[in-house]
C-alpha positions in Angstrom: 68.8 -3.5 29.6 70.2 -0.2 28.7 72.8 1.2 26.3 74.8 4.2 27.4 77.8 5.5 25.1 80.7 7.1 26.9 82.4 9.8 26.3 85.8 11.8 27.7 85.2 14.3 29.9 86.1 17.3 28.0 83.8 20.5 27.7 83.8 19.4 23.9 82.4 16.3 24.7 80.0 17.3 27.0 78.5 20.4 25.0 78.4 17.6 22.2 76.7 15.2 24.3 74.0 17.4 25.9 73.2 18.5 22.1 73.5 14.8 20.8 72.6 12.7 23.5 72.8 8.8 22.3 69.9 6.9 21.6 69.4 4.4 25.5 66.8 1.9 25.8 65.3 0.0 28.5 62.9 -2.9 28.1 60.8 -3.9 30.9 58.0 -6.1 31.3 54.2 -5.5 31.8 52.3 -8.5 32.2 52.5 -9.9 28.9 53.4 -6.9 27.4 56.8 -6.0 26.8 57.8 -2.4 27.7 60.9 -0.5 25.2 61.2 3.0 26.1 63.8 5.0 24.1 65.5 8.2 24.7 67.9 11.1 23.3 68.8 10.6 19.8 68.6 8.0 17.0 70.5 8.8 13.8 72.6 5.2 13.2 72.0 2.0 13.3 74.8 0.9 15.3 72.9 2.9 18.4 70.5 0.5 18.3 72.6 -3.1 18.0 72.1 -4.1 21.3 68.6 -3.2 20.8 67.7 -5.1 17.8 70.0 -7.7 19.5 67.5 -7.7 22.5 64.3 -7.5 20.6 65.3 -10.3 18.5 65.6 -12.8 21.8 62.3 -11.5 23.0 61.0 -12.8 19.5 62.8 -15.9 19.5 61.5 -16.3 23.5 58.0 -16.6 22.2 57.0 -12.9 23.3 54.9 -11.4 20.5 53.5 -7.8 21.9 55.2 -5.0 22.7 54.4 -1.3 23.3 57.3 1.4 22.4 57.5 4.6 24.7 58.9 7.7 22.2 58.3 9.7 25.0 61.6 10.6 25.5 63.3 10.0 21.9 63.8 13.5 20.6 65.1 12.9 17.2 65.2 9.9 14.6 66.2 10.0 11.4 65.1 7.7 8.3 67.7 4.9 10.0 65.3 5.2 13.1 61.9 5.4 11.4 63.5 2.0 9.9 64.2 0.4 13.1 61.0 0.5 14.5 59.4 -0.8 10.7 61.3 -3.4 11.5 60.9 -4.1 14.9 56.8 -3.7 14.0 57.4 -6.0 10.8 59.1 -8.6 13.2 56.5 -8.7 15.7 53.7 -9.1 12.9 55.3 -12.0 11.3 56.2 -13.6 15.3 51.7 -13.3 15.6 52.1 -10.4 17.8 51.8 -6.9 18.1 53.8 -3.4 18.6 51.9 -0.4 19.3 53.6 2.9 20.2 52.4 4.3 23.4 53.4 8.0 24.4 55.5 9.6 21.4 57.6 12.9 21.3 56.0 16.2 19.4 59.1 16.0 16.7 59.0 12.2 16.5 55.0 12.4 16.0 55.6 15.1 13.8 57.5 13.1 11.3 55.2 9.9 11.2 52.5 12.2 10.1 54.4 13.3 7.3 55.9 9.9 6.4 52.2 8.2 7.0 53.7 6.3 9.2 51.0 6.9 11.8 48.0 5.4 9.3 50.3 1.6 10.6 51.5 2.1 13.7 48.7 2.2 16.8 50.1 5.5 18.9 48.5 6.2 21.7 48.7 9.8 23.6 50.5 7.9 26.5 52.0 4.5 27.9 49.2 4.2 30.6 46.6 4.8 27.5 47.8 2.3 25.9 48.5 0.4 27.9 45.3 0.1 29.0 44.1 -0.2 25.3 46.3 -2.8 24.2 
């Protein structure tokens, strides 16, 4: 699954695409471990509808761990940091799990600063946790 904004093909839009580039997801299985990797940018919460859309049947399917790849996310916001508290409260309450495995220097940057990194598990990469989780 993967969410992909477009855009008209103007030099505006392009030069504010490659600056902004829209949050896109992809979920993919791991043995019992669902993968979610997010990219580009995540400032508003309607970016990540189809997401929490998503995440929600994976809950409601009985799947309860899950490991995030920040990797390639190169910016969030407060509305982002939210999302994945949420997505973290959600699997907790569903008996499971979400750790964060691979995580961008800005993105890791700002959990240090919000303490968010004391409650989330982050790992350096997706294979070490992977292998961890």
């Amino acid at each position: 699954m993967q969410v992909v904004r477009s855009f008209p093909k103007t030099e505006v839009a392009n030069e504010w695409v490659r600056k902004n580039k829209p949050m896109e997801y992809s979920i993919e299985k791991h043995g019992d471990v669902q993968l979610i990797a997010l990219s580009g940018r995540l400032i508003e919460k309607s970016q990540a509808d189809d997401l929490i859309r998503d995440f929600e049947k994976l809950i409601e399917g009985g799947t309860n761990r899950y490991l995030m790849g920040l990797e390639g996310l190169e910016y969030v916001n407060s509305t982002g940091l939210n999302l994945l508290i949420g997505m973290f409260t959600s699997a907790r309450n569903a008996g499971g799990e979400l750790v964060i495995g691979g995580i961008s220097p800005k993105v890791k940057k700002l959990m240090v600063m919000t303490k968010l990194d004391s409650i989330f598990k982050i790992y350096n990469s997706v294979a070490e946790a992977t292998e961890n989780f």
